[in-house]
C-alpha angles and dihedrals in degrees: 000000000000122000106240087230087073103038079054098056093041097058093049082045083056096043087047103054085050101065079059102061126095090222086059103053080033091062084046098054093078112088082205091055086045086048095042087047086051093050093048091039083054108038100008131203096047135181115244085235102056088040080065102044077051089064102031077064090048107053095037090054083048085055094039083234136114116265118241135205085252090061095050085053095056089047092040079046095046099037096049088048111025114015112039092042093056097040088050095041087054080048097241104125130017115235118197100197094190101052090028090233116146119191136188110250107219110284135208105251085239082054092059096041100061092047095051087045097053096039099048079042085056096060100049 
Protein backbone atom coordinates (compact mmCIF):
# COMPACT_ATOMS: atom_id res chain seq x y z
CA UNK A 1 0.00 0.00 0.00
CA UNK A 2 1.02 3.37 -0.83
CA UNK A 3 1.18 6.36 2.00
CA UNK A 4 -1.16 8.96 0.86
CA UNK A 5 1.62 11.39 1.40
CA UNK A 6 3.24 9.94 -1.75
CA UNK A 7 0.26 9.29 -4.02
CA UNK A 8 -0.24 12.87 -3.23
CA UNK A 9 3.31 14.24 -4.48
CA UNK A 10 3.27 12.16 -7.38
CA UNK A 11 0.10 13.43 -8.77
CA UNK A 12 1.13 16.95 -8.38
CA UNK A 13 4.45 15.56 -9.93
CA UNK A 14 2.27 14.50 -12.54
CA UNK A 15 0.24 17.66 -12.69
CA UNK A 16 3.31 19.45 -12.65
CA UNK A 17 5.24 17.93 -15.53
CA UNK A 18 2.32 18.50 -17.38
CA UNK A 19 2.19 22.21 -17.31
CA UNK A 20 5.73 21.59 -19.09
CA UNK A 21 4.80 19.81 -21.99
CA UNK A 22 4.16 21.33 -25.55
CA UNK A 23 0.81 18.83 -26.02
CA UNK A 24 -0.42 20.36 -23.18
CA UNK A 25 -0.15 24.59 -24.12
CA UNK A 26 -0.92 23.08 -27.79
CA UNK A 27 -4.40 21.69 -26.57
CA UNK A 28 -4.78 24.96 -25.08
CA UNK A 29 -4.20 26.90 -27.96
CA UNK A 30 -8.24 26.18 -29.56
CA UNK A 31 -10.49 28.43 -28.45
CA UNK A 32 -13.10 25.32 -29.26
CA UNK A 33 -10.82 22.68 -26.73
CA UNK A 34 -10.76 26.02 -23.81
CA UNK A 35 -14.36 26.31 -24.42
CA UNK A 36 -15.01 22.35 -24.40
CA UNK A 37 -12.72 22.19 -20.93
CA UNK A 38 -15.09 25.15 -19.59
CA UNK A 39 -18.35 23.25 -20.52
CA UNK A 40 -17.07 19.82 -18.80
CA UNK A 41 -15.49 21.79 -15.94
CA UNK A 42 -19.15 23.34 -15.61
CA UNK A 43 -21.53 20.67 -16.26
CA UNK A 44 -19.20 17.77 -16.41
CA UNK A 45 -19.56 14.15 -18.19
CA UNK A 46 -20.75 15.40 -21.35
CA UNK A 47 -21.97 13.60 -25.06
CA UNK A 48 -19.90 14.39 -27.89
CA UNK A 49 -23.14 15.56 -29.53
CA UNK A 50 -24.33 17.94 -27.23
CA UNK A 51 -20.42 19.18 -26.75
CA UNK A 52 -20.95 20.14 -30.34
CA UNK A 53 -24.17 21.64 -30.26
CA UNK A 54 -22.22 23.58 -27.32
CA UNK A 55 -20.03 24.90 -29.74
CA UNK A 56 -22.30 25.15 -32.79
CA UNK A 57 -24.24 28.07 -29.88
CA UNK A 58 -21.47 29.32 -29.29
CA UNK A 59 -20.10 30.15 -32.27
CA UNK A 60 -23.57 31.34 -33.96
CA UNK A 61 -24.21 33.88 -30.87
CA UNK A 62 -20.35 34.95 -31.58
CA UNK A 63 -21.64 35.70 -35.55
CA UNK A 64 -24.87 37.16 -34.48
CA UNK A 65 -26.40 34.30 -37.05
CA UNK A 66 -28.65 30.98 -36.66
CA UNK A 67 -26.93 27.96 -36.44
CA UNK A 68 -27.55 25.42 -39.08
CA UNK A 69 -27.29 21.57 -39.29
CA UNK A 70 -24.43 22.21 -41.38
CA UNK A 71 -22.66 24.07 -38.35
CA UNK A 72 -23.25 21.14 -35.72
CA UNK A 73 -21.54 18.76 -38.48
CA UNK A 74 -18.60 20.63 -38.72
CA UNK A 75 -18.39 20.71 -34.65
CA UNK A 76 -19.57 16.96 -34.38
CA UNK A 77 -16.59 16.67 -37.52
CA UNK A 78 -13.85 18.85 -35.60
CA UNK A 79 -14.43 17.72 -32.30
CA UNK A 80 -14.41 13.68 -33.21
CA UNK A 81 -11.00 14.32 -35.30
CA UNK A 82 -9.14 17.38 -33.96
CA UNK A 83 -10.21 18.40 -30.93
CA UNK A 84 -11.13 15.08 -28.37
CA UNK A 85 -8.17 13.26 -29.46
CA UNK A 86 -5.65 16.24 -28.42
CA UNK A 87 -7.23 17.12 -25.41
CA UNK A 88 -7.19 13.32 -24.41
CA UNK A 89 -3.79 12.67 -25.67
CA UNK A 90 -2.45 16.02 -23.13
CA UNK A 91 -4.61 14.06 -20.58
CA UNK A 92 -6.89 16.60 -19.94
CA UNK A 93 -10.27 14.99 -20.67
CA UNK A 94 -11.33 10.95 -21.02
CA UNK A 95 -13.02 10.07 -24.17
CA UNK A 96 -14.82 6.95 -24.34
CA UNK A 97 -15.17 6.57 -28.36
CA UNK A 98 -17.59 3.67 -28.13
CA UNK A 99 -20.31 5.18 -25.69
CA UNK A 100 -19.40 8.97 -26.97
CA UNK A 101 -18.83 10.18 -23.09
CA UNK A 102 -16.15 12.76 -22.54
CA UNK A 103 -15.03 13.53 -19.04
CA UNK A 104 -12.69 16.23 -17.31
CA UNK A 105 -9.59 14.60 -16.12
CA UNK A 106 -8.72 16.23 -12.70
CA UNK A 107 -7.16 19.79 -13.26
CA UNK A 108 -4.78 21.93 -11.39
CA UNK A 109 -6.91 24.84 -9.98
CA UNK A 110 -4.57 27.09 -11.98
CA UNK A 111 -5.68 24.81 -14.79
CA UNK A 112 -8.99 25.65 -14.34
CA UNK A 113 -8.47 28.86 -13.83
CA UNK A 114 -6.91 29.81 -17.14
CA UNK A 115 -9.61 27.97 -19.10
CA UNK A 116 -12.73 29.71 -17.18
CA UNK A 117 -10.81 33.17 -17.64
CA UNK A 118 -10.29 32.89 -21.51
CA UNK A 119 -13.07 31.64 -22.12
CA UNK A 120 -15.54 34.33 -19.87
CA UNK A 121 -12.92 36.93 -21.59
CA UNK A 122 -13.99 35.49 -24.64
CA UNK A 123 -17.82 36.46 -24.20
CA UNK A 124 -17.48 40.04 -23.32
Amino acid sequence: MVAPEKTDRRAASSASSRLSEDRFYDALSSVQRRRVLYHLLEEGETPIEELATVLTGWEATQRGTMSTPADHTKHHLALHHIHLPLLAEAGLVAWDRESGAVTPESLEPLVRDIVRRSVEASRS
